[in-house]
C-alpha positions in Angstrom: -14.3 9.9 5.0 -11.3 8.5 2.8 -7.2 8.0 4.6 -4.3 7.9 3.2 -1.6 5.5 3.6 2.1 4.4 1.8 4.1 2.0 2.2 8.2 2.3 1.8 10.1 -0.4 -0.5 13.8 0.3 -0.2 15.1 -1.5 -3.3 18.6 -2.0 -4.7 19.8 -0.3 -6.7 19.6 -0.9 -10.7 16.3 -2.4 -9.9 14.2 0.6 -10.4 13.0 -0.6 -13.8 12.0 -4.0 -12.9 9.7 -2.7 -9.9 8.4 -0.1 -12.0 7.3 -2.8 -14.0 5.9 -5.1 -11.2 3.9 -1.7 -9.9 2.5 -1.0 -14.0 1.7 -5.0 -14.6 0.0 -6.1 -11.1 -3.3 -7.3 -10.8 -6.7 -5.6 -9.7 -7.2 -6.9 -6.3 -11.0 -6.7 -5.0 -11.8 -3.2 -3.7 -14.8 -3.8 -1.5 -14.1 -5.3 1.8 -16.9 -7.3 3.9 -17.4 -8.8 6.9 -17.9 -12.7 7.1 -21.9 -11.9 7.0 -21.3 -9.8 3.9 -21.6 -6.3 4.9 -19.3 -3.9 3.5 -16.5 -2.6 5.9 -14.0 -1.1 3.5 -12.8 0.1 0.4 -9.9 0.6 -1.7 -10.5 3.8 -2.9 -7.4 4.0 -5.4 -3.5 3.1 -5.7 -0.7 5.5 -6.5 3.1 4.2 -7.0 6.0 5.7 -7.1 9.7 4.8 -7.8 12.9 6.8 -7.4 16.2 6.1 -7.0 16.5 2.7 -5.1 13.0 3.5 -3.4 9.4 2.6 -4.2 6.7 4.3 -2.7 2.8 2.8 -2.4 0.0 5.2 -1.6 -3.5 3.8 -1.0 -7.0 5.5 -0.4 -9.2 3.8 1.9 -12.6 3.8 3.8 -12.5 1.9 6.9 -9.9 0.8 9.1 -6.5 0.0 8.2 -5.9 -2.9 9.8 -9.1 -4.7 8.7 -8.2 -3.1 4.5 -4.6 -4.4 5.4 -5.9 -7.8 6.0 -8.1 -8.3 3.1 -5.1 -7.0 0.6 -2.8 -9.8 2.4 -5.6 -12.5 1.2 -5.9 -11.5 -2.2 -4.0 -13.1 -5.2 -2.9 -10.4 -7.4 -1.5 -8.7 -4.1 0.5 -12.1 -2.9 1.9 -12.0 -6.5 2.7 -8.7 -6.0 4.7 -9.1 -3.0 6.5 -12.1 -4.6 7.5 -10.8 -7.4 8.8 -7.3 -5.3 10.9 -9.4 -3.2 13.6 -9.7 -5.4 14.1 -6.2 -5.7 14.4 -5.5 -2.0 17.1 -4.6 0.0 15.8 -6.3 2.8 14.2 -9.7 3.3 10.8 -9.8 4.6 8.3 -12.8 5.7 4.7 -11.9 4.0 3.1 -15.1 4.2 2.9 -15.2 7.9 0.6 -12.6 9.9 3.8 -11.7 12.1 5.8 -11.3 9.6 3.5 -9.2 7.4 2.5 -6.7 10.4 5.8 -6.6 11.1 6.9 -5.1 7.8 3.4 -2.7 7.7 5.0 -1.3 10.9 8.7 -0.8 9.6 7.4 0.5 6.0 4.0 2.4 6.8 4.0 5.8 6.2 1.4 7.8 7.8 -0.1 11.0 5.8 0.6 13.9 7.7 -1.0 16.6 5.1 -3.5 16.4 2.1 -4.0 19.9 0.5 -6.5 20.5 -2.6 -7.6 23.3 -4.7 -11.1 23.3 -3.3 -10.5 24.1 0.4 -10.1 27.2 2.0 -6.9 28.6 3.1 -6.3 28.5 6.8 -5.4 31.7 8.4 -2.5 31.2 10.9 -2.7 33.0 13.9 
C-alpha cells in the first residue's frame, strides 16, 4: 500500500519563477529502492510540485518506509542537485549534506497526509 508525503519550501519572494523552474528541469532520480543484498524495499511511486506565492510544495508517493525512501533520495545526484540549486531561493538556510542536518529539515518541512479522497471509493456514512 502507497503513502503520501510533502515537503514545505518557504521561498522569498520574487523567486517563485526560478523554483518553478528548478521543480520542471530536475533530474529523474532512481525509483526502486534496495537493500545492500539487492532486494527491493521501496519505491517512488510518483512526484507532484507545487509553487504559490513564496511557497513550494513537494508531494511524493511511496511504498516502504519513509525513512529508508528518505535516505536513498539524499544519495542520489539529480536530488543533491536539486537541493542545491533550491537553496538559493529559500528563506531559510538549511545543511543537506550532513545526515543531521538533512533529518533535521525532513522534520521542520514534512507534511504528513492527513486525507486522500478518490472517485472510486465509497462514501462514508457519519454517524
Amino acid at each position: 500500500m502507497s503513502q503520501w508525503h510533502a515537503l514545505y519550501y518557504p521561498i522569498k519572494a520574487g523567486s517563485e519563477e526560478a523554483v518553478a523552474e528548478i521543480f520542471r528541469t530536475s533530474g529523474r532520480p532512481q525509483f526502486t529502492i534496495t537493500d545492500p543484498q539487492g532486494n527491493e524495499v521501496g519505491k517512488l511511486l510518483g512526484t507532484m510540485a507545487f509553487v504559490g506565492t513564496e511557497i513550494a510544495v513537494r508531494v511524493i508517493e511511496i511504498e516502504g518506509d519513509l525513512p529508508v525512501v528518505a535516505a536513498h533520495m539524499s544519495r542520489q545526484p539529480a536530488v543533491r542537485e536539486f537541493e542545491d540549486r533550491l537553496d538559493g531561493h529559500l528563506k531559510e538556510e538549511r545543511d543537506m549534506r550532513s545526515p543531521e542536518g538533512a533529518r533535521a529539515f525532513f522534520r521542520r518541512a514534512g507534511m504528513r497526509n492527513v486525507l486522500l479522497r478518490r472517485h472510486d471509493e465509497p462514501i462514508e456514512q457519519v454517524a
